[in-house]
VOPAGU-2260 file (C-alpha; in pm, 1 decimal, decimal comma):
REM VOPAGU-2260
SITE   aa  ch    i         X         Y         Z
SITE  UNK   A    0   11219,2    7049,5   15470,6
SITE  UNK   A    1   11229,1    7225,4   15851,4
SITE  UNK   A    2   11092,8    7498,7   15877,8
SITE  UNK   A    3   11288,8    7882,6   15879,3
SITE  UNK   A    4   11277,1    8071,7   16206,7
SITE  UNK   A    5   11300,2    8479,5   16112,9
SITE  UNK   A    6   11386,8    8667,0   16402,9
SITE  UNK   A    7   11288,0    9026,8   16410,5
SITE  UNK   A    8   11453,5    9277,0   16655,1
SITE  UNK   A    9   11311,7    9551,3   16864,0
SITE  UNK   A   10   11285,7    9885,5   16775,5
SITE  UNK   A   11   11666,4   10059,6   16838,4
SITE  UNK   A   12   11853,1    9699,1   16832,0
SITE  UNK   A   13   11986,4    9487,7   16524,3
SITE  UNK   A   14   12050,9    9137,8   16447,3
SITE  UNK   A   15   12325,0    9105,0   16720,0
SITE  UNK   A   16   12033,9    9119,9   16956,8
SITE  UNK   A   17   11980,1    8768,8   16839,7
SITE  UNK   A   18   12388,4    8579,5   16813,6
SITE  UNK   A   19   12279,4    8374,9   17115,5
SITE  UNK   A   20   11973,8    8186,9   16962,2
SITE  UNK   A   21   12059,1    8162,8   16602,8
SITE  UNK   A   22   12320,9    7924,8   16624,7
SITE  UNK   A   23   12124,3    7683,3   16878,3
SITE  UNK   A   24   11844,3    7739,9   16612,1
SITE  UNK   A   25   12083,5    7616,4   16369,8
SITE  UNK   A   26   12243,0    7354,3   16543,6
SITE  UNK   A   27   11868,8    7237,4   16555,3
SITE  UNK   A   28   11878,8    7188,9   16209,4
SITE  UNK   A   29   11674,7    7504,6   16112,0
SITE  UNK   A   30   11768,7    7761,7   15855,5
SITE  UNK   A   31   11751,2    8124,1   16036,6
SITE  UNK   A   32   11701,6    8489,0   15897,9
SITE  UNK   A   33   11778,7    8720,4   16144,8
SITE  UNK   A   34   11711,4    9077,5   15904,4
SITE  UNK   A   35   11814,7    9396,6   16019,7
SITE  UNK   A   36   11507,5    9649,5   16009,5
SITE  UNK   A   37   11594,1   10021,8   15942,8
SITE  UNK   A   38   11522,3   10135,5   16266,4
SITE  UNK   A   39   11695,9   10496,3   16235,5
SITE  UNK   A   40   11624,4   10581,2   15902,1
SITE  UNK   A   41   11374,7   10894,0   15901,5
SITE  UNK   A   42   11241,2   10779,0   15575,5
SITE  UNK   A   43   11165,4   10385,2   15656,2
SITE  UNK   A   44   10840,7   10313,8   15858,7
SITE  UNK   A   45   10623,5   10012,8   15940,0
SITE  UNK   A   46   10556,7    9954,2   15609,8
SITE  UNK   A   47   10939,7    9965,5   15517,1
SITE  UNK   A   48   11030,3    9749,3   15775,5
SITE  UNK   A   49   10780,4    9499,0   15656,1
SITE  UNK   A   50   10951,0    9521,3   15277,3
SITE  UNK   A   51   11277,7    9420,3   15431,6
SITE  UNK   A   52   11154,9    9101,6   15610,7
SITE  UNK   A   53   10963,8    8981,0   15290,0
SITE  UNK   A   54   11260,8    9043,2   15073,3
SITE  UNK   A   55   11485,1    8843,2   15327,2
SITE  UNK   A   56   11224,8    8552,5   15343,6
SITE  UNK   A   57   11184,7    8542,5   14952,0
SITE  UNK   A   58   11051,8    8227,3   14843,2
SITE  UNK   A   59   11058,0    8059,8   15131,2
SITE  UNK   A   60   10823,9    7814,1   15274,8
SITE  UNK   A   61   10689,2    7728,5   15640,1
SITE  UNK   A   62   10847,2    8048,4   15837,4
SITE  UNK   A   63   10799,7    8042,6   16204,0
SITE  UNK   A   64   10800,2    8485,2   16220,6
SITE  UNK   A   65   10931,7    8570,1   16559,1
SITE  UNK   A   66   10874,8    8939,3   16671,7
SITE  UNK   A   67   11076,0    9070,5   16986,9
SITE  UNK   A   68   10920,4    9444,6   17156,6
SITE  UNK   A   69   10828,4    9701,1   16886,0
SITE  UNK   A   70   10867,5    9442,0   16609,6
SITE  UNK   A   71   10507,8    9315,6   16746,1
SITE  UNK   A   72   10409,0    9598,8   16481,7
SITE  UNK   A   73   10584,8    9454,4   16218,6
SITE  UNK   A   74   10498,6    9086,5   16212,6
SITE  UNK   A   75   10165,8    9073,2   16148,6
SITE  UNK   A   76   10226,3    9283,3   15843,7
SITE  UNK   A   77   10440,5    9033,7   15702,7
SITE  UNK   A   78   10165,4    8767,5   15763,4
SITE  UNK   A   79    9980,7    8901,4   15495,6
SITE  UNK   A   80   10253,5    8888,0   15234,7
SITE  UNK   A   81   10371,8    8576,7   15290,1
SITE  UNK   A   82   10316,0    8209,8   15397,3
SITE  UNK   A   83   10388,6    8196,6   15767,0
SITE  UNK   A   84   10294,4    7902,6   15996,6
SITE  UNK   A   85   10370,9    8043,1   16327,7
SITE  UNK   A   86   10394,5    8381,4   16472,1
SITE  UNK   A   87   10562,2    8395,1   16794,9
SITE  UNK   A   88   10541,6    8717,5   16984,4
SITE  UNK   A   89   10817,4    8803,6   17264,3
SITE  UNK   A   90   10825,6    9006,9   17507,0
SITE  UNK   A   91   10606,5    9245,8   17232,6
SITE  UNK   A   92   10430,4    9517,3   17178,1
SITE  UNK   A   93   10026,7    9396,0   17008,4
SITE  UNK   A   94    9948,5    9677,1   16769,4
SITE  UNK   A   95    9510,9    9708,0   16712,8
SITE  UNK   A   96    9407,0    9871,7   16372,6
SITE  UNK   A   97    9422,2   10199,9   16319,5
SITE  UNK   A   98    9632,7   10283,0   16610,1
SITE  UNK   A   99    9987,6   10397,0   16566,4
SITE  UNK   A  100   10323,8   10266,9   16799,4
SITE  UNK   A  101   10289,4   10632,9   16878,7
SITE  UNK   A  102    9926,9   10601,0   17063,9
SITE  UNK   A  103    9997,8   10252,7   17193,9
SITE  UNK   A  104   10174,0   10345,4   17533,9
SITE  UNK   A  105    9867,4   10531,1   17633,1
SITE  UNK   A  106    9602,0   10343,7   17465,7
SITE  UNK   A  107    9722,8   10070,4   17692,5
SITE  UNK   A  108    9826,6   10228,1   17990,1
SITE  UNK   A  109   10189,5   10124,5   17955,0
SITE  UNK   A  110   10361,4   10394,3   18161,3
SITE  UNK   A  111   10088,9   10374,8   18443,2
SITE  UNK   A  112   10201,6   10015,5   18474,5
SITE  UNK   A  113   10576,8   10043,8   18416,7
SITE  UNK   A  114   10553,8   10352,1   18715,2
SITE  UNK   A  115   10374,6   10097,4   18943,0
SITE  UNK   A  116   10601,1    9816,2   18917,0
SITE  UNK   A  117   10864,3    9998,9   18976,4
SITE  UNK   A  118   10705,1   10136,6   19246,9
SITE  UNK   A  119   10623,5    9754,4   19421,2
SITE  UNK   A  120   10997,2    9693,1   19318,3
SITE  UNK   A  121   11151,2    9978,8   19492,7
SITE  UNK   A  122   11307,5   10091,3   19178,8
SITE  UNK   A  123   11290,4   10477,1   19082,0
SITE  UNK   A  124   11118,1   10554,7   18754,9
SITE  UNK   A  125   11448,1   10739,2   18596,3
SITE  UNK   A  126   11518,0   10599,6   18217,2
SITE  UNK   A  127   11814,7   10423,4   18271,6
SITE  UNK   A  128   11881,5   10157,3   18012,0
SITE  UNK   A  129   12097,3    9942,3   18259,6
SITE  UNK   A  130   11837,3    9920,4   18476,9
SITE  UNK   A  131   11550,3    9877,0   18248,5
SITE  UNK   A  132   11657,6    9652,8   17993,5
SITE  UNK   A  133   12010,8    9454,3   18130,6
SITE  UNK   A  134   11960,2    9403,7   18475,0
SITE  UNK   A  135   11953,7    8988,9   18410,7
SITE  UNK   A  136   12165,3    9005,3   18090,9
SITE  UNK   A  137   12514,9    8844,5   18207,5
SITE  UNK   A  138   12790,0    9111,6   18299,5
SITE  UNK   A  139   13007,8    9010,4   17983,7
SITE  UNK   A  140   12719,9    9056,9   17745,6
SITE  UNK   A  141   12596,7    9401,8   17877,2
SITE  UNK   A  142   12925,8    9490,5   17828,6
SITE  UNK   A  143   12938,1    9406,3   17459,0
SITE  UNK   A  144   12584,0    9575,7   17412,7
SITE  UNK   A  145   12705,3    9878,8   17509,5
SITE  UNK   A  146   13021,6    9903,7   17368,9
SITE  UNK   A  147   12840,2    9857,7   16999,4
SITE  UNK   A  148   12669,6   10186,1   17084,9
SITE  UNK   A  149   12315,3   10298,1   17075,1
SITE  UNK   A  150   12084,7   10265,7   16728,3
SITE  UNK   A  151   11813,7   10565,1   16858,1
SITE  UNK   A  152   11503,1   10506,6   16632,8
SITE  UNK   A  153   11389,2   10717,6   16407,6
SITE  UNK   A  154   11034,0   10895,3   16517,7
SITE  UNK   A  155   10912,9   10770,4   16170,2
SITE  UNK   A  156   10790,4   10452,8   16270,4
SITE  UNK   A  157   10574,1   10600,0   16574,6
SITE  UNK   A  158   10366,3   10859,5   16329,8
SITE  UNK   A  159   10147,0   10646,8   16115,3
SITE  UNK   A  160    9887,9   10383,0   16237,3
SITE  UNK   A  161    9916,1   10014,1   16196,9
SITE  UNK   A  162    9782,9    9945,2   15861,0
SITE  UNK   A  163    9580,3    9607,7   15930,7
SITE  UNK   A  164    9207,7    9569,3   15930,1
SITE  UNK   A  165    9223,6    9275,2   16138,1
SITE  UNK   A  166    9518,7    9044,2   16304,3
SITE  UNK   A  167    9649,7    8813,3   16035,7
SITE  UNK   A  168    9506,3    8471,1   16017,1
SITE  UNK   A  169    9787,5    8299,4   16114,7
SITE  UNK   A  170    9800,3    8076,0   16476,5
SITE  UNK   A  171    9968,2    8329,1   16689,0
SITE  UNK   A  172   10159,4    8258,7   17044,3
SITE  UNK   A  173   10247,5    8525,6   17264,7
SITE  UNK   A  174   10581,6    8465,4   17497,0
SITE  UNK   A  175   10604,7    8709,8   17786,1
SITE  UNK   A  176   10850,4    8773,1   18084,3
SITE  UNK   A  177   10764,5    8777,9   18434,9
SITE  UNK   A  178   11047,1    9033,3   18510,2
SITE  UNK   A  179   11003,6    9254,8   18245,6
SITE  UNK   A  180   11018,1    9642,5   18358,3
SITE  UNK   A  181   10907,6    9774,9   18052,5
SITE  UNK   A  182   10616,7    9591,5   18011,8
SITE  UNK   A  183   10512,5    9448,7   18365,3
SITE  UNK   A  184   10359,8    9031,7   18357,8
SITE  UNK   A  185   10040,4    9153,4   18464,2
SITE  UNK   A  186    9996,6    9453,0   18212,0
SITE  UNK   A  187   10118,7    9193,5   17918,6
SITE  UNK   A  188    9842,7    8973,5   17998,1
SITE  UNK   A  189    9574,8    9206,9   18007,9
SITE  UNK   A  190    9682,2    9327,6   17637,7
SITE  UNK   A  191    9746,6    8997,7   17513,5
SITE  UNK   A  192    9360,0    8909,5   17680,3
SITE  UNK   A  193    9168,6    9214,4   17509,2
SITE  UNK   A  194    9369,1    9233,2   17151,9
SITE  UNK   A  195    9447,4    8846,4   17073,0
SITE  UNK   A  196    9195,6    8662,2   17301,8
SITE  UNK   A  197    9472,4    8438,6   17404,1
SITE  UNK   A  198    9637,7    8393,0   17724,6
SITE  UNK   A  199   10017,3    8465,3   17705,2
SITE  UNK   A  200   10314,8    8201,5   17779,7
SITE  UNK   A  201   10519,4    8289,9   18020,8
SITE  UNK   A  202   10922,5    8270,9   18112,4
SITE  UNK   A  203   11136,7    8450,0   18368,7
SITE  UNK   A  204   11380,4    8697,9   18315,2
SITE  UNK   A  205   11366,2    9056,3   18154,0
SITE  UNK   A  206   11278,4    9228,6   17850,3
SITE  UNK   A  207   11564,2    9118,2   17641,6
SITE  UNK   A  208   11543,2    8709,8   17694,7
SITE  UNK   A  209   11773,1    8668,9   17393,1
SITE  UNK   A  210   12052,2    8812,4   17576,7
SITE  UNK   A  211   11962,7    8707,1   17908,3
SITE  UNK   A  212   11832,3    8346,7   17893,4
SITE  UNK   A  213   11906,6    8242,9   17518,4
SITE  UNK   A  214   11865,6    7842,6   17576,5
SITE  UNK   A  215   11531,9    7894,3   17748,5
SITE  UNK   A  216   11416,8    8122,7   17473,4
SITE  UNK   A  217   11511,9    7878,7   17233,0
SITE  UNK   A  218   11425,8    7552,4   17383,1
SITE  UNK   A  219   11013,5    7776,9   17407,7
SITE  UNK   A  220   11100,0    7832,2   17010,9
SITE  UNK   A  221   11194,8    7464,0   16971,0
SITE  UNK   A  222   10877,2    7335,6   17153,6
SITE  UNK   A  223   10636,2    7574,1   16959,0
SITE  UNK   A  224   10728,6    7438,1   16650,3
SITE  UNK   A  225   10767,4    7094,0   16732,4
SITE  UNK   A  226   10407,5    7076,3   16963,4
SITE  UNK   A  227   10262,6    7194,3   16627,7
């Protein structure tokens, strides 16, 4: 039996955020889960989130967990409540115990680095989503992202700390992109270095790689599992 790829969202997006990949996934041979988390729901947390993937997985055996952005939080947590062979992280966020996604921008230093890229870029550090998040995502899909409207997240999630003593004990790879704005190459693999002891794959393109370069993302998926 192949194994299931389960691909998580970031924090604000659903399981659109995924159409591109699923289907090559599929195609592939693979069964795919691709559960929406309850993002804007002021009563659901981590630990919610982390109900609704294990329910979706159920009995299921040899699940490759992928975890886009804030979903970095949720993964691991999953790990420990069911059997999962690989845990891919993408373009993520890597929780440490006892810290909440509240603390982690400035127990890492995120918004020091995101200022200074922008900075070496040129770019001004307004929020603009545009900018930010689509500015390699095709015209035609941008287009469709925004006319589905925005999911805000709930503050919920950001409140209480990340429940694990320890990262799960499950082999772990961590995908980043060079072109990221949100979370710069360089800043990715100094978190990556100090919380996982590993040192990050890398892939062009922006924060949202499922949107902007779907076959690359999924041919990286493909070769994870299939390298072993």
């Amino acid at each position: 039996m192949s194994a299931t790829f389960v691909l998580l969202p970031g924090a604000g997006t659903d399981s659109w955020y995924w159409h591109l990949v699923a289907p090559r996934l599929r195609a592939e041979g693979f069964d795919v889960l691709t559960p929406d988390l309850p993002w804007t729901d002021d009563a659901s947390g981590l630990a919610e989130y982390a109900d609704v993937v294990v329910e979706a997985i159920g009995d299921r055996k040899d699940v490759v967990l992928v975890a886009q952005s804030m979903s970095g939080f949720v993964a691991p947590m999953v790990c420990e409540r069911v059997p999962v062979s690989l845990l891919v992280l993408v373009a993520a966020m890597t929780p440490k115990p006892g810290e909440s996604p509240g603390e982690w921008w400035a127990a890492t230093g995120q918004e020091r680095a995101q200022r200074e890229q922008a900075e070496r870029d040129g770019r001004t550090v307004d929020f603009d989503p545009r900018e930010l998040f689509f500015h390699d995502v095709p015209a035609d899909v941008t287009a469709e992202a925004f006319e589905r409207g925005e999911r805000n997240p709930s503050d919920t999630p950001f409140e209480k700390p990340w429940p694990l003593a320890a990262w799960p004990d499950v082999p772990t790879r961590f995908l980043l992109c060079r072109d990221d704005r949100l979370f710069p190459a360089d800043f990715q693999r100094r978190v990556v270095r100090e919380r996982l002891g590993i040192v990050p794959d890398e892939m062009d393109g922006g924060h949202l790689p499922a949107l902007a370069r779907p076959h690359e993302l999924t041919r990286r998926l493909l070769d994870y599992v299939r390298s072993g």
